[in-house]
C-alpha positions in Angstrom: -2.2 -1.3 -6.8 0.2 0.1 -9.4 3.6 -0.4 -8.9 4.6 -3.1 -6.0 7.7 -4.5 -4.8 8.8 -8.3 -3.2 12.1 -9.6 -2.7 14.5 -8.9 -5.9 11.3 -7.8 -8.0 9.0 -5.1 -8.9 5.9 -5.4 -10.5 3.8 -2.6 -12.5 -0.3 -4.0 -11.7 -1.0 -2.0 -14.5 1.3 -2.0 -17.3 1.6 -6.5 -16.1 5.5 -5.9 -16.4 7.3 -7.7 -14.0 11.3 -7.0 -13.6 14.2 -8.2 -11.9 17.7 -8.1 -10.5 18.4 -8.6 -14.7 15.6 -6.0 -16.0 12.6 -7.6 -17.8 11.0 -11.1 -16.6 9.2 -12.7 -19.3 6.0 -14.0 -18.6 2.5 -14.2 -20.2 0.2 -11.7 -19.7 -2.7 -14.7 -18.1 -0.1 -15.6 -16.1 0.8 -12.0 -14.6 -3.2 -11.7 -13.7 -2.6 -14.4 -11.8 -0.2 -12.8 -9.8 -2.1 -9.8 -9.6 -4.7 -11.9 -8.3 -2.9 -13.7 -5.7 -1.4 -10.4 -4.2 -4.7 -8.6 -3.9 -5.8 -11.6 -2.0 -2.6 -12.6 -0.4 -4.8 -13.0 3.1 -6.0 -15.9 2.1 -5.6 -19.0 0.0 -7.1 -19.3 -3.7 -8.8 -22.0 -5.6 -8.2 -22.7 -9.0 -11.7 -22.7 -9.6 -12.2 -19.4 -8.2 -9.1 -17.8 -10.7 -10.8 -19.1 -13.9 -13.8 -17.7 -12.8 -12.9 -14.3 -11.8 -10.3 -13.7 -13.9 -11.6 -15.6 -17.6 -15.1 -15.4 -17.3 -16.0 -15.3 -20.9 -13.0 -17.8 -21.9 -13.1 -21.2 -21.6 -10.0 -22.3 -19.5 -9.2 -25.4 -17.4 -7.5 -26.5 -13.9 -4.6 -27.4 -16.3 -3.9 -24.3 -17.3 -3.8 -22.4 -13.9 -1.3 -25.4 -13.0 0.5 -23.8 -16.0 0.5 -20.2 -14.9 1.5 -21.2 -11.2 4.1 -23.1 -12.7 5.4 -20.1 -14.8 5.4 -17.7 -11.9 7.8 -20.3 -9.9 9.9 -20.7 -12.9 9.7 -16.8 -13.2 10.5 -16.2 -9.8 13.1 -18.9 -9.0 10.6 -19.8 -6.3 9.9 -23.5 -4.8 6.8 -25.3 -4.1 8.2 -27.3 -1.4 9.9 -23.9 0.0 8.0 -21.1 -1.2 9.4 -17.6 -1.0 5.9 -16.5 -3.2 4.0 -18.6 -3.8 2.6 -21.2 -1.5 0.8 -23.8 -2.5 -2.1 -26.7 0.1 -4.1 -28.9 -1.5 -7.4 -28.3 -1.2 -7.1 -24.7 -0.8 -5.3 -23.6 -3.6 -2.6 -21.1 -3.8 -1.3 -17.8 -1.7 1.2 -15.6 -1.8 3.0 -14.7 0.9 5.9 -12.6 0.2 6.3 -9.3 2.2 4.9 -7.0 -0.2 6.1 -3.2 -0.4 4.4 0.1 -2.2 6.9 2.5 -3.8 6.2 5.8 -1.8 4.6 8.4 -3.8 7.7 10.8 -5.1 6.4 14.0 -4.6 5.8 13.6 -0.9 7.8 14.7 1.6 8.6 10.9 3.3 8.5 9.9 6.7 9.6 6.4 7.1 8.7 4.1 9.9 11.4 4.0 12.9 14.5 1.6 11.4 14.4 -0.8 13.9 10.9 -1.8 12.5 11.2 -1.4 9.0 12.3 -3.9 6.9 13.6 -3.6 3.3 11.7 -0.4 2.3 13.3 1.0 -0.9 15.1 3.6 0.1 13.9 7.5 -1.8 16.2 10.0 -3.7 13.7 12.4 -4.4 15.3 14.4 -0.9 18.9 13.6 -1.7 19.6 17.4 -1.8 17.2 18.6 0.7 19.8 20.3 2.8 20.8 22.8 -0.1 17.3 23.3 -0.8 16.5 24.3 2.2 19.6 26.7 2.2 18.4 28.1 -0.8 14.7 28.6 0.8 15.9 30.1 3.4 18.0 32.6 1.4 15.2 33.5 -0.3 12.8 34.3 1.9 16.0 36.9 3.5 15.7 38.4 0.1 11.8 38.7 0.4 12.1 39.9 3.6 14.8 42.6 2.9 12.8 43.7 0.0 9.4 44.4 2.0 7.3 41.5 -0.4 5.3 39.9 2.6 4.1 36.2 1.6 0.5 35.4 1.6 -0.8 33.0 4.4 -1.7 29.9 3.0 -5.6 29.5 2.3 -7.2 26.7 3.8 -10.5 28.1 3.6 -13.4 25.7 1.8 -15.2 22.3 2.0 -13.3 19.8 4.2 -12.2 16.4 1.7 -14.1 13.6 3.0 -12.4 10.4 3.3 -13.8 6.8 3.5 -11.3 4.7 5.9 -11.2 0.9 4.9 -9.9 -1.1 7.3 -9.4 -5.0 7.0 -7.5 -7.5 8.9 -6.7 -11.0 7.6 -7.4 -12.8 10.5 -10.3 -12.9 13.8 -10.5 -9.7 14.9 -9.4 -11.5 18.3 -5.7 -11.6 16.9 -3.0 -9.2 16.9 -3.5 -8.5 13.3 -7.4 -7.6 13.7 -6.6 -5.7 16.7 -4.1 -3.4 15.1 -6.0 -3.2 12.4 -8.9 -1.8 14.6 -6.6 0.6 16.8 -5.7 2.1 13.4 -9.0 2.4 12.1 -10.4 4.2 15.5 -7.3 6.5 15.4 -7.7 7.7 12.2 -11.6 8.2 12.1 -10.8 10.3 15.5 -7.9 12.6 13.8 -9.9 12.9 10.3 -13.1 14.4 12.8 -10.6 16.8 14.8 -8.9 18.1 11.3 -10.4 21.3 9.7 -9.6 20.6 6.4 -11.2 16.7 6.3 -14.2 15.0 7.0 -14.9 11.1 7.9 -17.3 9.9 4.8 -19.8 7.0 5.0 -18.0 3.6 5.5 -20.7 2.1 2.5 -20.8 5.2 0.3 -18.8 8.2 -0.6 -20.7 10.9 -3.2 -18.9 13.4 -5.3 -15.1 14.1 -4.8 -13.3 13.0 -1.9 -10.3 10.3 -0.6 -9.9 6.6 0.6 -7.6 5.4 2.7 -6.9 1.2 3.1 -5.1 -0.5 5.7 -4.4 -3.7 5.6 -3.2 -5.6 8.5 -1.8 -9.9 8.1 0.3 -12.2 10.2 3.2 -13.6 7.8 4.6 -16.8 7.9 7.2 -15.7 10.2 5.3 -14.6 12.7 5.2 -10.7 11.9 2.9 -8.4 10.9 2.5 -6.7 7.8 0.5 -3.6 7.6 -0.1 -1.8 4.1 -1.6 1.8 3.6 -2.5 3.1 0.6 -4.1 6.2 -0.7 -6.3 6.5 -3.6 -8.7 9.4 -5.1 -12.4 7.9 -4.9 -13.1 10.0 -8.1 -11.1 7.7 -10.3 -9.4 4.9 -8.1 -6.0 6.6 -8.7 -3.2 5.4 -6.1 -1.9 8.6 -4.9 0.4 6.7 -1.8 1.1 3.9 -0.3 3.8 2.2 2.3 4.1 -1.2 4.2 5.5 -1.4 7.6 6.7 -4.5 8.9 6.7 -5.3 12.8 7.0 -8.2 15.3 3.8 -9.3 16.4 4.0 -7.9 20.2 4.8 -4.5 18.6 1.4 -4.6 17.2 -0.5 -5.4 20.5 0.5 -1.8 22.0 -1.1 1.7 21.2 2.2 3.1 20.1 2.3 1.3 16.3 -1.4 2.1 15.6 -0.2 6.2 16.4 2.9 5.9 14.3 1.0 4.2 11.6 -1.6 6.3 11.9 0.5 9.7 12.0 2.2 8.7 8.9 -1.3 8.4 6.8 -2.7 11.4 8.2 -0.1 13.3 6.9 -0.9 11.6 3.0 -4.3 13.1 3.8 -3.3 16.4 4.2 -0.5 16.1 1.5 -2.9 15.0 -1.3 -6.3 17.0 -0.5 -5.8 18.1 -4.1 -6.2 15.0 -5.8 -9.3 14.2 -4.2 -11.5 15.2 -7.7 
């Protein structure tokens, strides 16, 4: 994760900054783990005793004060616990959060977004604001080339494929729609990573030396949609090269044609970022 979006807020995963329609939110540090937390595990409920645990290990915290940082977030977010826009709360269970979550696409790529009448609330780019001049201008350029006899060199694509490790989870039974897409995208994309020259499917358990791996992650929301999040990262250093969220009625996700759209659109990353992979 690096830098995220929900609702009127983005969060950096990395720097802990959390801002909002005003700039700047501020909140404790412990309590922005907490969130971190909650969003990197936003398929599920959380227990309080599982948060001290895996995020304090070697401090000596209490119940109280993950009440405390819960209680911050809400105040931090203007959220509710009886009608929670972030952060749900069951007893017994502990907490989730279940705010459509969004990835700010990667700048330097050329973006493709999901068909509009699926996509919800994606922050729009404008990196490509001016992309019809530029394209006059490349075009003008290569008349210039081509009137002055300077022939351009193919591109090479000779060398090692870059393998890449797919990770695909769903949030639910593989049964539902959610684990269903979530498997249609995962058997599409092992099947177009084997047919490309230039990439290789790694081992699902183990990926050795330089190479690329891709997540999808597929969960029901509360109002009866699915989200699905992609992202991209180097296996060399865990560096988030991409990511993107689509957001579709449930039926949409029963059919073949969301898994090839969604599918399409990382393949595409794959291609785009083969230099990162080391």
């Amino acid at each position: 994760m690096a830098e995220l979006f929900f609702g009127e807020f983005r969060f950096d995963t990395r720097r802990l900054i959390l801002e909002g329609p005003e700039g700047p939110v501020e909140v404790r540090a412990r309590t922005l783990e907490v969130l971190t937390y909650l969003i990197a595990h936003r398929n599920r409920f959380v227990g309080r005793e599982e948060l001290m645990r895996e995020l304090w290990p070697d401090v000596r915290v209490t119940e109280a004060s993950v009440t405390q940082c819960i209680s911050e977030l809400r105040r931090a977010l203007d959220d509710s616990a009886r009608s929670p826009r972030y952060i749900e709360t069951r007893v017994k269970f502990g907490y989730r959060f279940v705010a459509t979550l969004y990835h700010k696409p990667t700048e330097h790529l050329e973006l493709l977004p999901p068909p509009s009448e699926l996509a919800e609330g994606t922050p729009p780019s404008s990196g490509f604001r001016h992309r019809p001049i530029l394209l006059i201008a490349v075009m003008a350029l290569l008349g210039v080339l081509t009137a002055v006899g300077i022939k351009l060199a193919p591109r090479n694509t000779v060398g090692a494929p870059t393998a890449v490790r797919v990770v695909s989870v769903a949030t639910a039974d593989s049964g539902t729609t959610a684990g269903q897409l979530a498997e249609a995208v995962r058997t599409d994309l092992l099947r177009d990573i084997d047919r490309d020259p230039n990439l290789s499917v790694a081992p699902r358990e183990a990926l050795v030396g330089p190479g690329l791996e891709t997540e999808v992650t597929v969960r029901e929301t509360a109002a009866g949609r699915l989200e699905v999040v992609a992202i991209l990262r180097s296996w060399t250093d865990g560096r988030e090269l991409w990511g993107w969220t689509w957001v579709v009625p449930a039926e949409e996700g029963s059919g073949g044609g969301m898994a090839g759209r969604i599918t399409g659109r990382i393949l595409t990353a794959l291609r785009q970022n083969r230099r990162w992979a080391g």
